[in-house]
N, C-alpha and C positions, 0 to 999 in steps of 0.2 A: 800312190798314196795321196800326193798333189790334186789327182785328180778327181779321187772320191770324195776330198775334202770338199774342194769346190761344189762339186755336183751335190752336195749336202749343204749348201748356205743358206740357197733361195729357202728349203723348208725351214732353216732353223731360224731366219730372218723374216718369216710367214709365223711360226711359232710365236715367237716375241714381240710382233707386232701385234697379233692377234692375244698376247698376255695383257699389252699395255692399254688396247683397246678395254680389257676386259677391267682392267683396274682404274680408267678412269668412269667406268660405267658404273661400278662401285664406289667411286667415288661422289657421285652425283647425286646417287641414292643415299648414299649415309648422309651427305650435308642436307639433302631434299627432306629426307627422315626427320635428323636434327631441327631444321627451321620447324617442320611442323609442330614440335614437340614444342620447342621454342616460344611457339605460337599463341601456346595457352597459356603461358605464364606472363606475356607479354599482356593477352586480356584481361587476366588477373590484375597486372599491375597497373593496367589501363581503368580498370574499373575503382581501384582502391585508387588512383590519384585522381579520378574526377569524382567521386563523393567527399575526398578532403577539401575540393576544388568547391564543390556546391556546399559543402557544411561548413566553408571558411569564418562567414559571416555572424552565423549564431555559436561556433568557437570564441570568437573573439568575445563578442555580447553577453556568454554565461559561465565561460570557461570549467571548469572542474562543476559548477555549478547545477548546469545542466543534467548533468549525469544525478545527483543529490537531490535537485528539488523537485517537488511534488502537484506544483499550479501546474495546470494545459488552458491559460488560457489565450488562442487567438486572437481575440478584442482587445484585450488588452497588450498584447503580445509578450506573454508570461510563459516560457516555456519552461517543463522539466521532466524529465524522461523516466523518474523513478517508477512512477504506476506501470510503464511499459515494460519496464526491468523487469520489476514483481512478477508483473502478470506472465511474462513470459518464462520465468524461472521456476513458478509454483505448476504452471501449467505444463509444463515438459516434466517437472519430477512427478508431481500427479501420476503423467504417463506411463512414465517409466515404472512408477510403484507398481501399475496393472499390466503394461506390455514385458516387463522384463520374467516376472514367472512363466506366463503364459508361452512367451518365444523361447527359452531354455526349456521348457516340455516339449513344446514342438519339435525342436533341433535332437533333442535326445531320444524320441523317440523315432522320426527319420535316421536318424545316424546308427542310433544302437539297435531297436528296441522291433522296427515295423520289417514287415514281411516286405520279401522282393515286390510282392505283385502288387502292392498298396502305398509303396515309396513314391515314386514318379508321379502317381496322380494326384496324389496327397500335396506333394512339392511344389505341382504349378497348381494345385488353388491357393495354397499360403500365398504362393510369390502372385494370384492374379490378384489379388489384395492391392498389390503395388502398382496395378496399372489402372486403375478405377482411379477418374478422376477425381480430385479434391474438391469442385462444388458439385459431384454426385453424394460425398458423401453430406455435406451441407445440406444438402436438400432432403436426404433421407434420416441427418440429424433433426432438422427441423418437419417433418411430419409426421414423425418414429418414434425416433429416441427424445427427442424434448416433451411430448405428451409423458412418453413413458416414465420420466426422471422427473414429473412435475406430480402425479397423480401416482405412483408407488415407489419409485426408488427413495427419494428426497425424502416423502414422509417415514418412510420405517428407518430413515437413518436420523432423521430429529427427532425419532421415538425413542429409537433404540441407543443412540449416542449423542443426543442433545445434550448431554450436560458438559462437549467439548464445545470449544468456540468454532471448532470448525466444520460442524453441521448445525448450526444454528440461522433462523432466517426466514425469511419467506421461503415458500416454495414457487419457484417460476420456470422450473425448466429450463430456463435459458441462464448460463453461468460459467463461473470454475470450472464444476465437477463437469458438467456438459461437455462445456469444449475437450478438456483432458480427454475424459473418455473416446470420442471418437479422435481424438491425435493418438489414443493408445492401441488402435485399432488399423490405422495410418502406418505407424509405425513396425508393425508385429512385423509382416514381411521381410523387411531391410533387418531387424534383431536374430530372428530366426533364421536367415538364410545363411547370413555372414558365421552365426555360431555353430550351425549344422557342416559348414566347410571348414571349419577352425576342428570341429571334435571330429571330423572324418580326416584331418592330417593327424591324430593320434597315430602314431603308430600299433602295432595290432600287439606289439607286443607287449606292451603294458597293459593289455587288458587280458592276456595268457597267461604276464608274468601274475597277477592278480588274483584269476582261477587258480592258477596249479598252485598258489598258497592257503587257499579252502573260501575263498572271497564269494559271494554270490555275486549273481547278474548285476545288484545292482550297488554291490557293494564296490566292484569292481569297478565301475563307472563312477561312482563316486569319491573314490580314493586313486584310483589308477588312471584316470582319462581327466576328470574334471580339475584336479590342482595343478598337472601338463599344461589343460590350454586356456587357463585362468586369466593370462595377459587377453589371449585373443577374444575372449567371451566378453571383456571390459572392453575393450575395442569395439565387439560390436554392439554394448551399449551405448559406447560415446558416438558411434554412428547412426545408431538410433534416437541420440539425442541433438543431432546437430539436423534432424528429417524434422523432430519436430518442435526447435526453435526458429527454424524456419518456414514454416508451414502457414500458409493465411488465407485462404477461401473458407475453407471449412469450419474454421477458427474463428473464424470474422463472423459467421452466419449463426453462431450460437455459444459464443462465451460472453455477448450481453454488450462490448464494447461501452463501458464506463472508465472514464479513469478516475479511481479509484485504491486504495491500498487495502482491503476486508479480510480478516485472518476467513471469513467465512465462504466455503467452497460455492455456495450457495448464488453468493454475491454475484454479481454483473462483472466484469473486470474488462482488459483494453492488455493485447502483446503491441510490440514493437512492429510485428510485420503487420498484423491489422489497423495499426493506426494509420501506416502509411498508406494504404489500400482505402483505408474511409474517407484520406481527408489530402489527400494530393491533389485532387481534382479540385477542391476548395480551398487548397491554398495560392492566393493569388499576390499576398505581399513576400516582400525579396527573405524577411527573417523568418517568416511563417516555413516558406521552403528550406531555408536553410537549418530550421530544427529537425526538418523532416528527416532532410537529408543524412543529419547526423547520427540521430536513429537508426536511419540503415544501412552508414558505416559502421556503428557500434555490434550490430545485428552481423553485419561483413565478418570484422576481425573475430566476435563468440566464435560464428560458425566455421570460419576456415581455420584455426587453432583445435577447433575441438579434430575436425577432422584430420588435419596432422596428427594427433595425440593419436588417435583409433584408428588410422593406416599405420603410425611406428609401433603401435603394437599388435595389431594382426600379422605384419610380415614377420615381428619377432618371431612369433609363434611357428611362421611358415619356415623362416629362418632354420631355427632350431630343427623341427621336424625334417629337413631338409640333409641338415648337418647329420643329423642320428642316424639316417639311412646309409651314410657314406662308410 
């Protein structure tokens, strides 16, 4: 008995050696993993402390101020970030009033509605949307789309609705409504894809339980699928709005760059990411940059807020539909 034991150690002391190897090789990976992960939030918080670091200076000079007032001017060195506010808040909802219909069709009809053989091709030309570069579309706003918004869109909407103030104006093609329009086009991709995966985690049976109640196609969809993944389809508008609050080539090249405040779409107008893009190269005094700078902190915490807001509620969704299946 003595002696089988023995003759049985070397393996089991080969076994446990060969466990402990195993777990600290595991171990190495999970910490390696970990740092990486680590990593990004580390840049994150690298990037938010050296914009408070460069925006110290016009902090101190305009305080609450900055944000409120409405001079930009350099020469004098009069800064106030309200026109960029504007511009950037009228022009992302602009967007969204035309990209949000448009991507909830798309998403329902890839999810629900389209035939196998026309899904997938259908899907990567929405999604090639998103890989066309931002001063392509720039460029084909400004050869295309600004004749075409100067010489027929613009006039039949100060025919047809000029007695709002917000088709009132000259017609110049280059504006508002401009820029919005190709950010709502920008945007479609990122609305529609994230909502097409949101309404294909429906489970199948709320659209069964729906029919076998006398529901139609699309009554079903509308009552049985869409108040389900309601959080997530808001999700992935606040995703689509945080693509184009941040967005500035295309933006820059055709919403006119005024600052300006104009209830008029019409109007010239200046975002936050196009100013910094026009006039960093031209700012060469210490308070000039540090308005800038603040700007695109301000532009920083919008967009990485909205984006938490629109990740805690798509995983909700995902959450849920997750939990139902169990």
């Amino acid at each position: 008995m003595n002696t089988e034991f023995e003759s049985q150690r070397p393996a089991r002391e080969g076994a446990a050696h060969r466990r402990l190897q195993l777990n600290w090789g595991d171990r190495v990976f999970r910490v390696g993993t970990a740092g990486l992960a680590g990593l990004v939030l580390l840049i994150v918080g690298l990037m938010a402390w050296q914009m408070v670091g460069a925006s110290a200076l016009s902090m101190r000079e305009f305080g609450f101020g900055f944000i409120t007032g409405r001079e930009w001017n350099p020469v004098l060195e009069q800064f106030g970030a309200l026109p960029f506010i504007y511009g950037t808040l009228v022009s992302s909802f602009v967007a969204l009033c035309i990209a949000v219909p448009v991507s909830f069709g798309i998403a329902i009809f890839l999810s629900e509605l389209s035939p196998a053989w026309l899904r997938d091709p259908l899907s990567f030309l929405v999604e090639l949307l998103a890989a066309v570069p931002s001063v392509v579309y720039g460029l084909w706003g400004i050869f295309a789309l600004a004749p075409l918004m100067r010489e027929t869109v613009e006039p039949a909407l100060r025919t047809s609705l000029g007695f709002l103030p917000f088709f009132q104006g000259p017609n110049q093609g280059f504006g508002m409504l401009t820029g919005a329009l190709v950010l709502s086009i920008m945007i479609v991709p990122t609305i529609s894809s994230v909502s097409r995966e949101v309404l294909r985690a429906v489970p199948q049976s709320y659209r069964e339980g729906a029919l076998a109640l006398g529901a139609t196609h699309w009554e079903a969809i509308r009552t049985g699928v869409m108040p389900v993944a309601r959080s997530g389809l808001i999700g992935a508008v606040i995703l689509g709005l945080g693509r184009a609050l941040g967005e500035t080539m295309a933006v820059t090249m055709l919403i006119g760059n005024r600052a300006d405040i104009s209830l008029s779409l019409f109007a010239p107008a200046h975002t936050m990411a196009s100013v910094i893009a026009n006039e960093f190269t031209e700012a060469t005094e210490d308070l000039y940059l540090a308005a800038l700078a603040e700007i695109g902190l301000l532009l920083f915490v919008v967009t990485v807020l909205l984006n938490i807001v629109a990740r805690t509620l798509v995983w909700n969704v995902g959450g849920r539909r997750e939990g139902s299946r169990v």
